[in-house]
Residue frames as qw, qx, qy, qz and C-alpha x, y, z in Angstrom:
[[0.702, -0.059, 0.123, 0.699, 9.94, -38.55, 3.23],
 [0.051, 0.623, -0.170, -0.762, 11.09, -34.36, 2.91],
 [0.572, 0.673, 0.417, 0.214, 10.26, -33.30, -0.08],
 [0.505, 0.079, -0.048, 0.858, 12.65, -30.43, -1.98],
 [0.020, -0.696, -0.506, 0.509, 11.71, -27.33, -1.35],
 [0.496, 0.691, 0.451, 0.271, 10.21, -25.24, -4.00],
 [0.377, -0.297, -0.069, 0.875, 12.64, -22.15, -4.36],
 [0.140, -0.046, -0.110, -0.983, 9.81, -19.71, -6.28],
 [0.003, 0.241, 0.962, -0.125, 6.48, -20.53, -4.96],
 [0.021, 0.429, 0.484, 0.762, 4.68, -17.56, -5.53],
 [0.472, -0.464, 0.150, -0.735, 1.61, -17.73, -3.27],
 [0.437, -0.079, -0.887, 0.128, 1.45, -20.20, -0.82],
 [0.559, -0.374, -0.249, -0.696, -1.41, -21.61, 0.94],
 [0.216, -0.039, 0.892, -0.395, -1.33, -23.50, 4.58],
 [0.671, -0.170, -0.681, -0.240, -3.75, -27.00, 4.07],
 [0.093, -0.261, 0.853, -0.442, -5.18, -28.31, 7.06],
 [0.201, -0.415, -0.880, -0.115, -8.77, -30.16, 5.92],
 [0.011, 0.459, 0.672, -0.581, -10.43, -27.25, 7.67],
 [0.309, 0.836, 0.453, 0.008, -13.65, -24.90, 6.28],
 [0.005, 0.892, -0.137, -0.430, -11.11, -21.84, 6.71],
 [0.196, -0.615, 0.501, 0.576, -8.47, -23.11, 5.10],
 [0.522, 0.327, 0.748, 0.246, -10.75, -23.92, 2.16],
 [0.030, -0.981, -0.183, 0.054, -11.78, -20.48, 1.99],
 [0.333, -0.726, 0.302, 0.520, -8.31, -19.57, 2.03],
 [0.605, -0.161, 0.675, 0.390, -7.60, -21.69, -0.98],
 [0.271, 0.789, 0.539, -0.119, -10.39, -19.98, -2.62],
 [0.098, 0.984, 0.001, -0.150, -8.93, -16.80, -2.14],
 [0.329, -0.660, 0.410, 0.536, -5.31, -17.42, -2.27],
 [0.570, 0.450, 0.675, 0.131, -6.56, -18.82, -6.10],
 [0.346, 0.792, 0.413, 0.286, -7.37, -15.94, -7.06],
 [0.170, -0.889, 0.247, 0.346, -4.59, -13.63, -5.90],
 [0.529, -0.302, 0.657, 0.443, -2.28, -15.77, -7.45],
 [0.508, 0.551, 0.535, 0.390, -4.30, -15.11, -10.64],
 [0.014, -0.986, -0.147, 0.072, -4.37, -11.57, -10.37],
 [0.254, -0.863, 0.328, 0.289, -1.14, -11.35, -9.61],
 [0.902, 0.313, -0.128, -0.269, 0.02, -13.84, -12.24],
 [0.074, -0.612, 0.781, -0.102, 1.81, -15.62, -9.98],
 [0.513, 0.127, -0.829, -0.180, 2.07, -19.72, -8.95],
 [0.609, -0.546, 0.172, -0.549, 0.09, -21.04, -6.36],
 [0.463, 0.202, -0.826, 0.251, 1.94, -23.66, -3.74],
 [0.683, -0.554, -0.051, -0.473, -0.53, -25.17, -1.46],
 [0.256, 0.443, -0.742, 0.434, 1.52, -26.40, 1.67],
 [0.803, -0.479, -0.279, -0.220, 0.54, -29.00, 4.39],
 [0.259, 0.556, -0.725, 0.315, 2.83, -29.23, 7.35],
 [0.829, -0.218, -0.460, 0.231, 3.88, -32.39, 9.40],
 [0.021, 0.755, -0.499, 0.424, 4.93, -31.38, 12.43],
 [0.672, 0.239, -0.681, 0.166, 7.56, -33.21, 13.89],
 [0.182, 0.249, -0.675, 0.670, 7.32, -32.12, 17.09],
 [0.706, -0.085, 0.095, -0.696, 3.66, -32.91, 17.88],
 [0.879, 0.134, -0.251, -0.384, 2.71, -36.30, 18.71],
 [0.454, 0.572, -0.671, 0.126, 6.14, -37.19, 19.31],
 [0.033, -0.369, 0.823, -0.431, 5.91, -38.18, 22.82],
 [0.683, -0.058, 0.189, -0.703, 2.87, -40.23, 22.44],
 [0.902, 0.174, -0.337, -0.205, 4.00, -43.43, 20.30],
 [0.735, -0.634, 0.212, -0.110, 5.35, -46.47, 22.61],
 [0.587, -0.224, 0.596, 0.500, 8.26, -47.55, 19.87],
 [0.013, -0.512, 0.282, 0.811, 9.68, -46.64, 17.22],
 [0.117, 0.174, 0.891, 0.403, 7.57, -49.23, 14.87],
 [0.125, 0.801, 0.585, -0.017, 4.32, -47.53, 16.02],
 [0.079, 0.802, -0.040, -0.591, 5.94, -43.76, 15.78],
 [0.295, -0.030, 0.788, 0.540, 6.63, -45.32, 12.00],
 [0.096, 0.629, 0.764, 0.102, 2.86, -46.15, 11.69],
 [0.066, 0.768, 0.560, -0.305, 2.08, -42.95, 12.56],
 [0.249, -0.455, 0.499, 0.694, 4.94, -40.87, 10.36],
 [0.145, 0.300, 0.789, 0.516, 2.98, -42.91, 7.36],
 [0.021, 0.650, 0.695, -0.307, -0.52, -41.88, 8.77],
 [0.327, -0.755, -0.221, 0.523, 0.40, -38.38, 8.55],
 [0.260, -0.398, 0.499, 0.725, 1.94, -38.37, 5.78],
 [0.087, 0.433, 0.768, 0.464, -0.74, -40.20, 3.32],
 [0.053, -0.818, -0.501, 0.277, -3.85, -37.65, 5.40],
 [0.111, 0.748, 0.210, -0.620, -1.46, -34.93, 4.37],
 [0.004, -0.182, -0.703, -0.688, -0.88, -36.03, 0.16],
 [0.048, -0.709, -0.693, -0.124, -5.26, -36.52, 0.63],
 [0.096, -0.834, -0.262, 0.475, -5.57, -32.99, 1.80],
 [0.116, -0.503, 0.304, 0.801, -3.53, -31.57, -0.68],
 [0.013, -0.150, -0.756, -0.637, -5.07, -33.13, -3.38],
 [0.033, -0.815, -0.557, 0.153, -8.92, -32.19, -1.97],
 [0.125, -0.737, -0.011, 0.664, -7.12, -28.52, -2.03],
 [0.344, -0.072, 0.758, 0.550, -5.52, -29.10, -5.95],
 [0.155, 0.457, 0.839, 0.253, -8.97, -29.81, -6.71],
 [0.118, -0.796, -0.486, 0.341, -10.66, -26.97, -5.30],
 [0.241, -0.698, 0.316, 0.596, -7.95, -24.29, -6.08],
 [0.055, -0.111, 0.596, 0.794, -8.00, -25.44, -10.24],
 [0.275, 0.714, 0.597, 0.243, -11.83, -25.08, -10.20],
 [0.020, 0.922, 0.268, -0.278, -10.83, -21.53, -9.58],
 [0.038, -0.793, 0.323, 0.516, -8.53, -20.65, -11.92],
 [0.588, 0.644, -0.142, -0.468, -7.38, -20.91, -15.53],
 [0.980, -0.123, 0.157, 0.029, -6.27, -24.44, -16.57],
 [0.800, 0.301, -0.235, 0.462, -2.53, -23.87, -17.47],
 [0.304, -0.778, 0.270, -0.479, -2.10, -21.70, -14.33],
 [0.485, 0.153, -0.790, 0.343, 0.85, -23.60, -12.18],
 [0.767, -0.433, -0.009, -0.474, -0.25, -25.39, -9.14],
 [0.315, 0.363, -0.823, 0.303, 2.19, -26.87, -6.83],
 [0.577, -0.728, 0.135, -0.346, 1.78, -28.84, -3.65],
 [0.420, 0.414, -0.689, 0.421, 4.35, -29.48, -1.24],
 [0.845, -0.435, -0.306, -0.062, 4.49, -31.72, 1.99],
 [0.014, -0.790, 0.435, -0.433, 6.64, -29.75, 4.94],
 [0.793, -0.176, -0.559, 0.166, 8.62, -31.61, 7.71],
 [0.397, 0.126, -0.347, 0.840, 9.95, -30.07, 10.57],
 [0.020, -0.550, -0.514, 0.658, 8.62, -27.56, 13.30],
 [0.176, 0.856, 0.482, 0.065, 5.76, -25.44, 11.35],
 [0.028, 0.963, -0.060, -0.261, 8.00, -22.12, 12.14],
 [0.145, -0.663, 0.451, 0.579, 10.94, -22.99, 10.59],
 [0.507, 0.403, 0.707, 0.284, 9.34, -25.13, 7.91],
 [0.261, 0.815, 0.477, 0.199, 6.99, -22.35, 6.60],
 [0.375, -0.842, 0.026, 0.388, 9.33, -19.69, 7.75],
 [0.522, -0.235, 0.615, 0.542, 12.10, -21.20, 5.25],
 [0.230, 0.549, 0.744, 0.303, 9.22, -21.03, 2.48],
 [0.035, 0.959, 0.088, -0.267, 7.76, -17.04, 3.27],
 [0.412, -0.623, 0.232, 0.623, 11.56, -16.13, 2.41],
 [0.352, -0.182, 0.653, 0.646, 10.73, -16.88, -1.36],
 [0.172, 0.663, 0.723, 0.093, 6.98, -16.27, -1.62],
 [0.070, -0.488, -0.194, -0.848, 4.82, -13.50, -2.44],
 [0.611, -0.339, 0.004, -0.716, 2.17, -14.19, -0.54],
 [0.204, -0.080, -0.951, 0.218, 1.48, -16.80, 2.30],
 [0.535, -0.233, -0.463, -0.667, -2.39, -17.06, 2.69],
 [0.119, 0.041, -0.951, 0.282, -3.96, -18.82, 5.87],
 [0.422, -0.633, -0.522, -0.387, -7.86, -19.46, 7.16],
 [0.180, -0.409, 0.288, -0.847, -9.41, -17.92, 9.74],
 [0.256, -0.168, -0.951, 0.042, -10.47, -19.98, 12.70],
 [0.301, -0.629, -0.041, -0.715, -13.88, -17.79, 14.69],
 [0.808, -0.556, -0.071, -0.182, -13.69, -19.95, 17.32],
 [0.574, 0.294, -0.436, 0.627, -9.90, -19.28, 18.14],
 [0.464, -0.857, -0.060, -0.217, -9.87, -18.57, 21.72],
 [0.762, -0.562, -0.101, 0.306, -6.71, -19.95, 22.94],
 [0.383, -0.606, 0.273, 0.642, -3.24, -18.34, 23.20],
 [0.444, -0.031, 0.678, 0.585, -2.70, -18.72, 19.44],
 [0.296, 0.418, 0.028, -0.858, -6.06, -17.08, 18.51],
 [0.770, 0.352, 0.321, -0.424, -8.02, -18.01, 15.55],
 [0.525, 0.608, -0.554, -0.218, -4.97, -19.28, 13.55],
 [0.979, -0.176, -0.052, 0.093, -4.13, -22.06, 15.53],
 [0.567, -0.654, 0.351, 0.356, -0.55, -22.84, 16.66],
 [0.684, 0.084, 0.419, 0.591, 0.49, -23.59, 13.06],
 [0.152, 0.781, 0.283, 0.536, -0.84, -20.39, 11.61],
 [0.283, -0.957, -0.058, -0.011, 0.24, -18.46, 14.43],
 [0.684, -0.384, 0.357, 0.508, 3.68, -19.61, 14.06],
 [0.511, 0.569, 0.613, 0.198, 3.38, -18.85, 10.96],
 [0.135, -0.915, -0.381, 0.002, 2.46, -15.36, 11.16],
 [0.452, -0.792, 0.267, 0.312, 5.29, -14.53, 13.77],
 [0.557, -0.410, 0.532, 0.488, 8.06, -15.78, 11.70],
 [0.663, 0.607, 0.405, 0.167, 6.63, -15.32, 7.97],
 [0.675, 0.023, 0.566, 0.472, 8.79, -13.52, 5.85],
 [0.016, 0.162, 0.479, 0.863, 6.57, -11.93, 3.60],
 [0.390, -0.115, -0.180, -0.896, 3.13, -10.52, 3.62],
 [0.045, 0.089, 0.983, -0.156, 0.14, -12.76, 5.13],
 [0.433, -0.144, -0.291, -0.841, -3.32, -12.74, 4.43],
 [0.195, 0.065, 0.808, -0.552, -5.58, -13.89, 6.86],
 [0.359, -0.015, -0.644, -0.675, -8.83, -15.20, 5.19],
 [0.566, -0.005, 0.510, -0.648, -12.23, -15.77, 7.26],
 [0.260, -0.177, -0.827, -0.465, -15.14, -18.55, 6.04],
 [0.598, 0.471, 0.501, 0.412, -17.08, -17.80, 4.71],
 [0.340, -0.017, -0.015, 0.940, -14.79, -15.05, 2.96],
 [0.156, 0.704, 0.364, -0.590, -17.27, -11.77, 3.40],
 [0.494, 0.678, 0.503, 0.209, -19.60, -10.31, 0.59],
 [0.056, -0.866, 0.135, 0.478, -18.01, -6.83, 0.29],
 [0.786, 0.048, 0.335, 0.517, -16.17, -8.15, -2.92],
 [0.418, 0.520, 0.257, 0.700, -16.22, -5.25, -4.92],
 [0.435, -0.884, -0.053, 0.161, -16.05, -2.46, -1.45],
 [0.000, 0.901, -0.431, 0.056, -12.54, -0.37, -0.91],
 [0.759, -0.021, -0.500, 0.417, -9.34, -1.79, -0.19],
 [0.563, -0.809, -0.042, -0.163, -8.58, -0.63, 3.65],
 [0.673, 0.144, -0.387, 0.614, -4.63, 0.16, 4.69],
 [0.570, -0.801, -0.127, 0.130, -4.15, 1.50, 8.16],
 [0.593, 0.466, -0.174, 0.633, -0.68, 4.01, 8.37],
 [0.588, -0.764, -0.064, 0.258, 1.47, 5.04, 11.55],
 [0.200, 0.910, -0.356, 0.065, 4.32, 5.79, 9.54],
 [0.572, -0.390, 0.715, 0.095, 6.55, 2.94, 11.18],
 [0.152, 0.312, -0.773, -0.532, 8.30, 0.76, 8.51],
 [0.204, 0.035, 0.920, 0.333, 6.22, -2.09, 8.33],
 [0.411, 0.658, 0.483, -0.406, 3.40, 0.48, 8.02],
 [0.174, 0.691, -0.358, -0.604, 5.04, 1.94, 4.79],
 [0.004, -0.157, 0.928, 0.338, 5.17, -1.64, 3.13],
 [0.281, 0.456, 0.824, -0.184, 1.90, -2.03, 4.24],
 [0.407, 0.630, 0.194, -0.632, 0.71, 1.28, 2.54],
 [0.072, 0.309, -0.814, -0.486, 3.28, -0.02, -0.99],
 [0.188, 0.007, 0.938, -0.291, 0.95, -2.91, -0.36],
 [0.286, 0.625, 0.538, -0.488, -2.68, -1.73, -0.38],
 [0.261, 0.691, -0.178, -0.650, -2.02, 0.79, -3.22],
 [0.122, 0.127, -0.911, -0.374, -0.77, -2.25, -5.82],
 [0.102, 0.345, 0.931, 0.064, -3.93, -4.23, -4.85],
 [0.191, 0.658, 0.275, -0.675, -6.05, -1.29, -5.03],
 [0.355, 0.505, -0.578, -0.534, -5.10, -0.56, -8.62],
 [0.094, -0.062, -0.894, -0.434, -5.47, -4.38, -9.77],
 [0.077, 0.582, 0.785, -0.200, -9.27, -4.74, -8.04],
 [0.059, -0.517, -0.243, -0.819, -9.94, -0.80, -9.84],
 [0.330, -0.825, -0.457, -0.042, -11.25, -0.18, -6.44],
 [0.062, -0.891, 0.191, -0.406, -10.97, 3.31, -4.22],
 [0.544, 0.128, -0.585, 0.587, -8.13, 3.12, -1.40],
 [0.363, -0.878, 0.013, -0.312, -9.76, 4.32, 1.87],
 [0.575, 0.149, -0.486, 0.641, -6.06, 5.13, 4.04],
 [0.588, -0.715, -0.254, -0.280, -6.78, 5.66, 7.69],
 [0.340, 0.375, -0.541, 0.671, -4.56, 7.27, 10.11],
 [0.498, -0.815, -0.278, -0.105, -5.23, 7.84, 13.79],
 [0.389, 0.553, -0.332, 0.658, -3.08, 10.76, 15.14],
 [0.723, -0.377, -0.398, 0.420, -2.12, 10.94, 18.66],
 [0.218, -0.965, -0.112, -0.089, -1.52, 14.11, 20.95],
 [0.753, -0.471, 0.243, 0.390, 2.14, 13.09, 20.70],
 [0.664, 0.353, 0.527, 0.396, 2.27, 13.18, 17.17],
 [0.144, 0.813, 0.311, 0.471, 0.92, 16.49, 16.68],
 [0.535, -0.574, -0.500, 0.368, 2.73, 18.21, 19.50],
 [0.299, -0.091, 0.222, 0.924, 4.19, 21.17, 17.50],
 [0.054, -0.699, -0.590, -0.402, 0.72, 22.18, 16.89],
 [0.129, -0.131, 0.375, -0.909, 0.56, 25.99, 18.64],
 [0.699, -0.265, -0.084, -0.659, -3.68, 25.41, 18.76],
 [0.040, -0.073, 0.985, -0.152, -4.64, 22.67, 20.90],
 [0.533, 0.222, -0.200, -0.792, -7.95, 22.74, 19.15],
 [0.678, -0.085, 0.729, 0.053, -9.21, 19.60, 18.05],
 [0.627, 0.679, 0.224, -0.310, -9.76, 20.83, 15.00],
 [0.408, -0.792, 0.449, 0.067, -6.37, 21.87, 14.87],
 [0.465, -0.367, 0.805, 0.027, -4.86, 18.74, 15.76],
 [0.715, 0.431, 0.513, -0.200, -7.48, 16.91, 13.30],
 [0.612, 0.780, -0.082, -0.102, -5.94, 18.84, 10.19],
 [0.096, -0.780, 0.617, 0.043, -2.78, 18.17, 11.55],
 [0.624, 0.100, 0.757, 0.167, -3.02, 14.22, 11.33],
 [0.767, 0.530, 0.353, -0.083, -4.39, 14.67, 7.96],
 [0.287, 0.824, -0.457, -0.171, -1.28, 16.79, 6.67],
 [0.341, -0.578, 0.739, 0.057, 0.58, 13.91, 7.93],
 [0.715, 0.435, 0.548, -0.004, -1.67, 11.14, 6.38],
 [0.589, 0.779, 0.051, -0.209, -1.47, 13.22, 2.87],
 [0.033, -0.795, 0.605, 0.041, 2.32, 13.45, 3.24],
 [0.496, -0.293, 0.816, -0.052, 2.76, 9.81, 3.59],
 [0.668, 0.384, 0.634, -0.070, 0.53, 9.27, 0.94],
 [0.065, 0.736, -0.380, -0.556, 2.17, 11.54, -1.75],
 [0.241, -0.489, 0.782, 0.301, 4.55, 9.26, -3.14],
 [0.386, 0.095, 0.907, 0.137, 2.72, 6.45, -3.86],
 [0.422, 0.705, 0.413, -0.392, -0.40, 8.64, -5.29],
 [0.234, 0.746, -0.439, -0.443, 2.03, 9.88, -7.98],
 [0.190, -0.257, 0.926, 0.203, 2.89, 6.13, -8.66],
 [0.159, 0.315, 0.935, 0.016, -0.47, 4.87, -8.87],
 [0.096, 0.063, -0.327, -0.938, -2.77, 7.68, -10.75],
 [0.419, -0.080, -0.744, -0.515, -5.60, 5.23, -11.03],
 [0.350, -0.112, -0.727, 0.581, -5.84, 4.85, -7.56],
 [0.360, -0.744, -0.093, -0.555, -9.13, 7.03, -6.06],
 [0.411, -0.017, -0.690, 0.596, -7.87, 7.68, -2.16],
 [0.502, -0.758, -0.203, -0.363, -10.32, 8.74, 0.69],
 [0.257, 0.329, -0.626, 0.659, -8.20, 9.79, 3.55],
 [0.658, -0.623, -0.367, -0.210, -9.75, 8.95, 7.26],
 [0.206, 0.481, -0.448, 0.725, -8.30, 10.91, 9.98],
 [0.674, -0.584, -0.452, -0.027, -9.27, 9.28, 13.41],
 [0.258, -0.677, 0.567, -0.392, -7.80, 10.31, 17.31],
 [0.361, -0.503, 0.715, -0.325, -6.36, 7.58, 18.73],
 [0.661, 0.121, 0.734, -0.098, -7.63, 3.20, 18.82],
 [0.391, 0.455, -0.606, -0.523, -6.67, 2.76, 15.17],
 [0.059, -0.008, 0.998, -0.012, -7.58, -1.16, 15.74],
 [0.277, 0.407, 0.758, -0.427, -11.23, -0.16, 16.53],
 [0.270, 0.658, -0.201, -0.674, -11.25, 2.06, 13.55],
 [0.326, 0.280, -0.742, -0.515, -9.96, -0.20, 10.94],
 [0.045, 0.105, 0.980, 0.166, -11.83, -3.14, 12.22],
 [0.305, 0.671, 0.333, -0.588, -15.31, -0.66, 11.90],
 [0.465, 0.672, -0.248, -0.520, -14.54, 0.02, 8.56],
 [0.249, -0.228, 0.923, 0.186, -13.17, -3.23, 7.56],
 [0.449, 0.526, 0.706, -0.151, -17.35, -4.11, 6.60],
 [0.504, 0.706, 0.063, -0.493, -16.95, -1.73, 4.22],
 [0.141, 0.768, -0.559, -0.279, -14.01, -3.20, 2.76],
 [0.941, 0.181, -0.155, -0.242, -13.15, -6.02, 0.53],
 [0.789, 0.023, -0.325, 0.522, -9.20, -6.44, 1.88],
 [0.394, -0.916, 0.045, -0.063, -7.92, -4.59, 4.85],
 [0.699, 0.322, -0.268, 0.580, -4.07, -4.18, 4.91],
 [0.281, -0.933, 0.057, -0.216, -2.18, -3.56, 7.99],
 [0.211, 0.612, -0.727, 0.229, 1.87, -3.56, 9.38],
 [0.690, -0.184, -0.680, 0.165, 2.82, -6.17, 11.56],
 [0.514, -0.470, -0.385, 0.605, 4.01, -3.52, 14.20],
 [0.004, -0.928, -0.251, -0.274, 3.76, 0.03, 15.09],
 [0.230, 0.804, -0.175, 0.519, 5.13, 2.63, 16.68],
 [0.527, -0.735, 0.089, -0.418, 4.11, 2.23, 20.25],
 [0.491, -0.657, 0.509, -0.261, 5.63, 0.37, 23.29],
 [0.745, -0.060, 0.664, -0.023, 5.30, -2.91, 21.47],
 [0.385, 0.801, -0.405, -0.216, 7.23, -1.96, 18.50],
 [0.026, 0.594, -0.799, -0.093, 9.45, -4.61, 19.40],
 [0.672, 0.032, 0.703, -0.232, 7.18, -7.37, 19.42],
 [0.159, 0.149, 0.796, 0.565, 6.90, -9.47, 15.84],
 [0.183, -0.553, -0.707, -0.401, 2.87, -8.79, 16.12],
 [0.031, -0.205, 0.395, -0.895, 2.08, -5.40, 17.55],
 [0.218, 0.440, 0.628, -0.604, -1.67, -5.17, 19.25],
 [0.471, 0.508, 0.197, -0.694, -3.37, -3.47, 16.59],
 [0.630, 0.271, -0.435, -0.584, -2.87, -5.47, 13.77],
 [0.015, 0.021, 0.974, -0.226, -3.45, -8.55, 16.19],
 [0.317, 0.398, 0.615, -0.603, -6.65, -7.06, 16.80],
 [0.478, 0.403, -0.437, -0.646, -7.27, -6.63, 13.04],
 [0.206, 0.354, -0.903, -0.127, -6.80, -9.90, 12.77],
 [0.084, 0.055, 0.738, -0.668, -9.12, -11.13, 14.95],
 [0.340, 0.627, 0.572, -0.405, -12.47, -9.13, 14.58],
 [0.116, 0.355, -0.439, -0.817, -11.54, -7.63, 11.07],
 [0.723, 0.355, 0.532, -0.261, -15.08, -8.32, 8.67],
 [0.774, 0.619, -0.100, -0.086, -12.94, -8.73, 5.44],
 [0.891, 0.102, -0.053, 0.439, -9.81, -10.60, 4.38],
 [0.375, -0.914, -0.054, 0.143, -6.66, -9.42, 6.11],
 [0.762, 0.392, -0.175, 0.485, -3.05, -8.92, 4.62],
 [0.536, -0.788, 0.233, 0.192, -0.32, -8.18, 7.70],
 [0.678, 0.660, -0.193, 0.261, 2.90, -7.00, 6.02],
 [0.724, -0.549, -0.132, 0.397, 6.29, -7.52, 8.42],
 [0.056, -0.938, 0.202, 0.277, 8.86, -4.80, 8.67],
 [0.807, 0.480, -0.338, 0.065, 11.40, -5.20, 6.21],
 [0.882, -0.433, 0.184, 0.012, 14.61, -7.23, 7.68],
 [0.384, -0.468, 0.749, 0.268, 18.03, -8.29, 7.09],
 [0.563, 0.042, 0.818, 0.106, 16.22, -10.60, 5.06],
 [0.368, 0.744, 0.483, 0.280, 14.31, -8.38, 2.26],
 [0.260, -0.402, 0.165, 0.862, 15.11, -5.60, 0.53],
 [0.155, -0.043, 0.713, 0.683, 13.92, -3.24, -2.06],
 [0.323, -0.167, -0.143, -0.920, 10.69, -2.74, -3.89],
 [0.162, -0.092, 0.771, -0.609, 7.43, -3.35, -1.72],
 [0.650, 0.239, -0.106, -0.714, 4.55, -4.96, -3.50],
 [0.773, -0.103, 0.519, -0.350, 2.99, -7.92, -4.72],
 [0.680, 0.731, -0.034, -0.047, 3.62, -7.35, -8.45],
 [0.559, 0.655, -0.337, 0.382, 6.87, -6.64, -7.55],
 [0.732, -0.658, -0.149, -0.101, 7.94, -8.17, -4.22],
 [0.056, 0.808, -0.583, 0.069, 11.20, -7.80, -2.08],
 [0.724, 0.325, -0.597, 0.117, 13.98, -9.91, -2.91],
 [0.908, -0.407, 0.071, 0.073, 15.26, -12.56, -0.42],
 [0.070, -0.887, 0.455, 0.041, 18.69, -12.03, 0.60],
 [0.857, 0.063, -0.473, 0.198, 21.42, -14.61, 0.10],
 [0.684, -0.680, 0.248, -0.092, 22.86, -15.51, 3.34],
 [0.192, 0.711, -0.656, 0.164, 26.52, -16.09, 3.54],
 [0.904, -0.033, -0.423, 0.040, 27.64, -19.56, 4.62]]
């Protein structure tokens, strides 16, 4: 039977009985301490799987139960796991989703901080290594995602890696990076990769040139937040051009790579642009894809201090 839905859930974790998303549960643990927020580990039922397989409606019963007890047992295997890692009066929710996976977990992102999935290495098909529920996921989330390999890489105590094009959901992503940067006390290495478009007002067509010219831009973007966060060491990385191949190279140094959902280029309009698909992917440290703000959020752009869900007029 639905269950209500939790209206402040904090961080929430997709369950599915696999290694990643044990590893996720791991990690989304311990954001949710850091950030002292609540952790809500989440299993969905999708309705729309399966559907055309039972031969009446007594056996699509049987299996409705099935499905339902496999996903209480998963959550509680997750419960377990998720309070050996954190401090025993730290809230711990779980909740059992009905409904199609995107508008289940979709409904749920609108109120979280953080929504937290595993990483699958042997994702090859359309959906990639999230599977279809985690890729749905993804597209339609709400808030921030963190993508979370197993086993999570050793880099624990390495930079924190944000990629910046200047396009909104790269500016949430940089808000982003800089907050977690400051709680882990680690350096911020912020990587740009400028483009012969970018820099066309340059009179030299040097590369040198052009090279200082991305960085003014990089510094310029990074201003704001550097005044906010003081505590913050920042290494600036000025690349030309494949910003995907860049961050996921330096990703090994890094203990959390942050990147937008979309970018500037041709596929600006797509929910998930190429390059932080490809982050996703072959990145060697946990990943946190931040969506452009929306209709739906507003406001300030962190974890500590996340934007507010709109209310939606009837």
């Amino acid at each position: 039977m639905p269950e209500p839905q939790i209206r402040e859930p904090g961080v929430v974790v997709g369950v599915d009985g696999s290694a990643a998303a044990i590893s996720a549960v791991r990690w989304g643990a311990a954001e949710a301490t850091s950030l002292g927020k609540p952790l809500t580990l989440v299993h969905v039922l999708d309705t729309g799987a399966g559907t055309n397989l039972a031969p009446g409606p007594i056996a699509a019963a049987e299996l409705s139960r099935q499905g339902e007890a496999e996903g209480h047992k998963l959550l509680a295997e997750a419960n377990t796991i998720a309070r050996q890692c954190m401090p025993g009066d730290h809230m711990i929710r779980s909740q059992l989703l009905w409904g199609f996976p995107r508008v289940a977990l979709g409904s749920l992102t609108r109120h979280a901080v953080l929504l937290v999935l595993g990483h699958r290495h042997r994702g090859t098909g359309r959906d990639g290594p999230l599977g279809s529920v985690g890729a749905a996921a993804l597209r339609h989330a709400h808030c921030p995602v963190a993508v979370v390999r197993d086993p999570v890489p050793t880099a624990a105590h390495g930079a924190v890696l944000v990629g910046i094009d200047g396009s909104p959901a790269s500016q949430w992503a940089t808000a982003l990076a800089f907050d977690e940067a400051s709680r882990r006390h680690a350096t911020l290495m912020a990587l740009h990769a400028w483009t012969h478009s970018e820099v066309s007002d340059v009179p030299s067509l040097e590369e040198s040139s052009l090279s200082r010219a991305g960085d003014a831009i990089l510094a310029g973007r990074l201003a704001g937040w550097q005044d906010r966060y003081p505590d913050v060491p920042v290494h600036r990385i000025v690349v030309e051009d494949e910003p995907a191949r860049h961050l996921v190279e330096r990703s090994a140094l890094a203990q959390l790579t942050v990147v937008g959902s979309r970018g500037r280029g041709r596929l600006a309009g797509l929910v998930l642009g190429s390059v932080s698909n490809e982050v996703i992917r072959h990145a060697q440290s946990p990943v946190i894809v931040t969506p452009a703000l929306s209709r739906h959020t507003q406001g300030p752009t962190t974890l500590s201090d996340p934007p507010v869900a709109l209310k939606h007029s009837k």
